[in-house]
Phi, psi and omega in degrees: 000010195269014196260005150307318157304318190319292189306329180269348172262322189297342179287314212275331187284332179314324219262310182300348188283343161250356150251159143243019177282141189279160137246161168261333164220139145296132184234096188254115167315128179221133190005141147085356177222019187291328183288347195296351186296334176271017209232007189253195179237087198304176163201015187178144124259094179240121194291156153312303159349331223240338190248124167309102157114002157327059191327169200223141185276147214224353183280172181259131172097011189233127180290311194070050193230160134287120170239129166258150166171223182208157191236092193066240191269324195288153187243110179230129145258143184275106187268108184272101169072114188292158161239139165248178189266356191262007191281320186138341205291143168287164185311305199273061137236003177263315207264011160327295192310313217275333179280354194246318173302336157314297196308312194316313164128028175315174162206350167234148196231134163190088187306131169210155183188146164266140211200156174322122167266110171290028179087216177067009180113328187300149155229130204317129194092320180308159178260097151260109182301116193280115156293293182240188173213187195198118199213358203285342178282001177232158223272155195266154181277328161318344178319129162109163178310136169290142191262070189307335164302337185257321155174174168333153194278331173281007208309119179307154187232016185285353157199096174311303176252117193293127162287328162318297188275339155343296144351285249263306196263351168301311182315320189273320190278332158324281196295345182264358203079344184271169200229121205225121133305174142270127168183156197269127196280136162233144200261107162276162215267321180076159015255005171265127158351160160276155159252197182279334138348288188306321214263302158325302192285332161310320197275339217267311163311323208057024163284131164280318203238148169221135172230215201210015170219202141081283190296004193265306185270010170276319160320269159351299218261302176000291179333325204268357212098312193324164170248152188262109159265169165191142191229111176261132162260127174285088168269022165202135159280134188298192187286129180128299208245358176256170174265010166224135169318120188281150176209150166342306195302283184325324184280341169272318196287322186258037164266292175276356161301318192262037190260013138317304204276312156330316200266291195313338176251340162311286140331333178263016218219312164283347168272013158276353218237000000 
């Protein structure tokens, strides 16, 4: 298991041979928040290309870069575009980034993604704060000997997503106007839509939202110490309860509709942290 460190110093040597900026928080982009990396006071770009032995993001619409800087006063590294496991990828290369951005010397992880609304009240455009998750249908990234350097072989999971920046971002939407659900994220393996079937057994479960990313690098970074936030955009109602057949474009075109409102409590939520 040591060649998991191997890989997160061989990453880190990549990232210091052109930087040495600290960050204080991971900001991982998800559908519809990608212009937020131009919206910072940069001090480094560096592509996944670049950094060796690095997987590389395969989605349309994902740059597939780091951008370091600041966000106000905070030193944010930025991930422009996710890697999934539905990409082809092992488990332990989608929580790479998130393990490696530890190493840069993050300590909050602040997960955003676009993701199914199962009903409940839920609707295409809300903004939802992750309490919690539901991650057992995709392989844990922790599987295989533990790597004690990065954190315990048993790592408690009763509170994943820190109640503290909950607060925190309730607090920030509070002052913004904006209107934030609660609600427990669940991760399926992707890349086909669920079905409605599938959609039943999520509600069942008691998941508000279901993707295909985000609690696998919520798992990682626990793992690591870091504290974890999340924030889901419902940009579809899932299969079953919406009435039109889903497809990529449409969860990206209202993904960037709501991506102002998006962009604007994300930033106003990190010059706190």
């Amino acid at each position: 298991m040591g060649e998991v460190m191997d890989r997160v110093e061989q990453c880190l040597a990549c990232v210091r041979a052109k930087t040495s900026f600290q960050p204080r928080v991971a900001l991982i982009l998800g559908s519809g928040l990608g212009d937020l990396a131009e919206q910072i006071e940069v001090e480094a770009v560096i592509d996944y290309a670049e950094i060796h032995g690095f997987p590389q993001s395969t989605v349309a619409g994902h740059k597939g870069r780091f951008v370091l800087g600041y966000m106000d006063k905070t030193p944010v590294v930025i991930m422009q575009g996710r890697v999934h496991y539905y990409e082809g990828y092992s488990m332990e290369d989608v929580v790479l980034p998130v393990r490696l951005m530890k190493a840069m010397g993050a300590e909050t992880l602040f997960l955003t993604n676009a993701a199914g609304g199962l009903g409940d009240g839920f609707m295409c455009g809300d903004l939802m704060v992750i309490t919690d998750h539901i991650a057992c249908f995709v392989p844990n990234p922790l599987l295989g000997a533990n790597e004690d350097k990065l954190g315990v072989r048993f790592p408690d999971m009763s509170e994943i997503y820190n109640r503290s920046l909950q607060q925190v971002i309730h607090s920030t939407a509070d002052e913004l106007g904006i209107t934030l659900r609660d609600g427990v994220y669940l991760q399926l393996t992707g890349p086909s839509y669920e079905t409605p079937a599938e959609i039943r057994m999520c509600k069942t479960l008691g998941a508000s939202a279901v993707g295909m990313s985000t609690a696998v690098e919520a798992i990682a970074a626990n793992h690591m110490g870091m504290q974890v936030c999340g924030i889901s955009f419902i940009s579809n109602l899932a299969a079953g309860i919406s009435e039109t057949p889903l497809c990529h474009e449409e969860v990206k075109k209202a993904a960037d509709e709501a991506a102002p409102r998006f962009q604007k409590l994300v930033k106003s939520v990190i010059s706190k942290l």
